[in-house]
C-alpha positions in Angstrom: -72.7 168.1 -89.9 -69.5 170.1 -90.4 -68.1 169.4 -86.5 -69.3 165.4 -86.6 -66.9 165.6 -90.3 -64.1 167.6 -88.0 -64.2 164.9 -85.5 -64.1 162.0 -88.1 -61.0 163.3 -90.0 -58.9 163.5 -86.7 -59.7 159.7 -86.0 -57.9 158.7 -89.5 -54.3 157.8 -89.9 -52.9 160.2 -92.3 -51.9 158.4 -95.1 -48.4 159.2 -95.5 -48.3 156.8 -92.2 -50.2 154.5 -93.7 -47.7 154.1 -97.1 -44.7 154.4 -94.3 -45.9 151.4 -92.7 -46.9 149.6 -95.8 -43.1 149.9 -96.9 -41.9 148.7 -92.9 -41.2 152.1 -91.6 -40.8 150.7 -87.8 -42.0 154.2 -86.3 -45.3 154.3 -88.9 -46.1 150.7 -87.7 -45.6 151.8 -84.1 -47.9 155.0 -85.1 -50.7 152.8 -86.2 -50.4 150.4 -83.3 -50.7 153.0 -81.2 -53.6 154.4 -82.9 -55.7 151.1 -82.5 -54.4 150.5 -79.1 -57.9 151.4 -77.4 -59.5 148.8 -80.2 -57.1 146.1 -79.2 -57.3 146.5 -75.5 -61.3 146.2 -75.4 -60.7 143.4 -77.9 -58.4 141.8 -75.6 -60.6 142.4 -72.4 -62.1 139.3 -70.2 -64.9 138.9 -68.1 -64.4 136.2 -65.2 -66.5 135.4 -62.2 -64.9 135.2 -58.7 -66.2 132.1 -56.2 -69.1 134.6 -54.9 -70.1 135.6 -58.5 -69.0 138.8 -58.9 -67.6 140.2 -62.2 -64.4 141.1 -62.7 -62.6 141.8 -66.2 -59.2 141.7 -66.9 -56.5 142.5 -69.9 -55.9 138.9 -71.7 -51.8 140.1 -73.1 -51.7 136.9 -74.7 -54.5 137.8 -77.0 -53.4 141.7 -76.8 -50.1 140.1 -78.6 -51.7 137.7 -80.7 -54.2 141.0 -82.1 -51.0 143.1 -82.1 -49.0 140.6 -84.4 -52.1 140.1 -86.7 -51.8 143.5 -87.2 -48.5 144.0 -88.0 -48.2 141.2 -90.3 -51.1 142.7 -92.6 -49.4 146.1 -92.1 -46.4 144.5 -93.8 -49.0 142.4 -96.6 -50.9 145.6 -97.3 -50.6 146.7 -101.1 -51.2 150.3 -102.1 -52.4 151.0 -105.3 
């Protein structure tokens, strides 16, 4: 129990980022996109199927963007209490 609560807490943003970015800190908001980078790319990742069927996936950066923006913008809308 103890390591699976280690492994947890280094997966959190601290949340001094988290106020830093609330208030537009540029680096914070960099920090935190960087954080869910991983997130975002699987998000972002396509399947398409080449004349002969096979599989292939790719990075959409369009939607990559679009996800990245979204969560900037409720970065910048997020209240702290």
């Amino acid at each position: 129990m103890m390591n699976k609560r280690k492994s947890l807490d280094t997966s959190l943003l601290p949340f001094s980022v988290i106020r830093m970015a609330a208030d537009g800190n540029v680096d914070a908001i960099n920090a935190v996109l960087k954080h869910y980078e991983g997130y975002i790319a699987a998000l972002s990742t396509k399947r398409f199927y080449d004349e002969n069927g096979n599989p292939h996936l790719y990075l959409d950066e369009e939607l990559k963007r679009r996800l990245e923006t979204k969560l900037i913008t409720k970065i910048l809308t997020f209240k702290l209490a």
